[in-house]
C-alpha positions as CSV (number, residue, x, y, z in Angstrom):
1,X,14.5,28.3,-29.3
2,X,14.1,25.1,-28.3
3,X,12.6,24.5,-24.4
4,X,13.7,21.4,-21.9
5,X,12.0,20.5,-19.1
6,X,13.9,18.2,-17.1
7,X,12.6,16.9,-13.5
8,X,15.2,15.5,-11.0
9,X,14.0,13.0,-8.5
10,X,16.3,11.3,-6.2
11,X,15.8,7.8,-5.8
12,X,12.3,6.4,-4.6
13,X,12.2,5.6,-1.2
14,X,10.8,2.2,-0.1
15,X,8.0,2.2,2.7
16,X,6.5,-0.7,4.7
17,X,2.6,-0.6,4.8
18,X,1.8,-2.8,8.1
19,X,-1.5,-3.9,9.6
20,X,-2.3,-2.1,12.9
21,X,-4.8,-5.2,14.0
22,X,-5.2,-8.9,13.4
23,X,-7.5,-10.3,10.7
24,X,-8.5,-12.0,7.8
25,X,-7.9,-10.1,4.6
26,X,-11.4,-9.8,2.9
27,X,-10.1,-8.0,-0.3
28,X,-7.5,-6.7,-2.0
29,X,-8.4,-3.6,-3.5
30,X,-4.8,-2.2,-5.0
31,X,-2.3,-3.9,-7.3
32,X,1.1,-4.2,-7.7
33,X,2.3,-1.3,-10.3
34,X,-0.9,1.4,-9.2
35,X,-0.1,4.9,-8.6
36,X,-1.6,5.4,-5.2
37,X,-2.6,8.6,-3.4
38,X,-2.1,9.0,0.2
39,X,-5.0,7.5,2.5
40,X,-6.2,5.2,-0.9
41,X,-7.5,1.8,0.3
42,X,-4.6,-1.1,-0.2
43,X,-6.5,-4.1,1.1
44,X,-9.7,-4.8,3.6
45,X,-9.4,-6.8,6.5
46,X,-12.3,-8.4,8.1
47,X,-11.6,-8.2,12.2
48,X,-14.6,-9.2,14.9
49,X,-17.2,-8.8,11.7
50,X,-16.2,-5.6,10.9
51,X,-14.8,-4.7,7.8
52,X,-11.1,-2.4,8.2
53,X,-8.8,-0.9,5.4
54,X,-5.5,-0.2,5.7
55,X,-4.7,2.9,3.7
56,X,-1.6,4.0,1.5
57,X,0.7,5.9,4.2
58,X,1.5,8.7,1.6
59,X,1.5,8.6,-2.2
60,X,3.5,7.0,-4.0
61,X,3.3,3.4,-6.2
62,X,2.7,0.1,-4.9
63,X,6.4,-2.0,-5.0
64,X,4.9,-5.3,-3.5
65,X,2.3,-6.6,-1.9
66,X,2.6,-9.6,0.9
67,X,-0.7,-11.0,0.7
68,X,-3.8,-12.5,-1.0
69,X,-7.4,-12.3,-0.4
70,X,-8.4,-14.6,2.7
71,X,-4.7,-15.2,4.6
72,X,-4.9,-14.6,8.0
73,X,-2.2,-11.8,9.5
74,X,-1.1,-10.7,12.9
75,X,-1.0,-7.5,14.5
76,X,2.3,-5.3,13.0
77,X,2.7,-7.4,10.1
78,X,4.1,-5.9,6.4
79,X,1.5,-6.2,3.9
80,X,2.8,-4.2,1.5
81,X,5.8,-1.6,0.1
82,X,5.5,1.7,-1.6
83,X,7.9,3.6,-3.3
84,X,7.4,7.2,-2.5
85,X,9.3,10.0,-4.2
């Protein structure tokens, strides 16, 4: 007897990743392609001398990422998508 394991997933579901402050981006920790766990670091920003990640909303992979190390964003804007099952 031959066993089959099949796993049905519905199409991934995109989802922005947006910066809740202004700021420089310091680094950019995550690439296109990586598997990301919920809360892992994306990128760093640098705001007022401190030093602020944005985090991976849920888990999923990495679609696209808006940015490079040292571009200046605004408050509320897309740095990133995720496809999440």
């Amino acid at each position: 007897m031959i066993a089959a394991r099949f796993s049905f997933r519905g199409p991934a579901m995109k989802v922005k990743v947006t910066s809740e402050i202004a700021g420089q981006v310091w680094k950019v920790v995550a690439s296109v392609g990586d598997a990301l766990a919920e809360d892992d670091v994306i990128i760093i920003l640098e705001s007022m001398k401190m030093e602020i990640p944005i985090l991976a909303p849920r888990a999923g992979e990495l679609a696209t990422l808006h940015v490079s190390e040292e571009d200046m964003i605004s408050e509320d804007q897309a740095i990133a998508e995720m496809e999440v099952p």
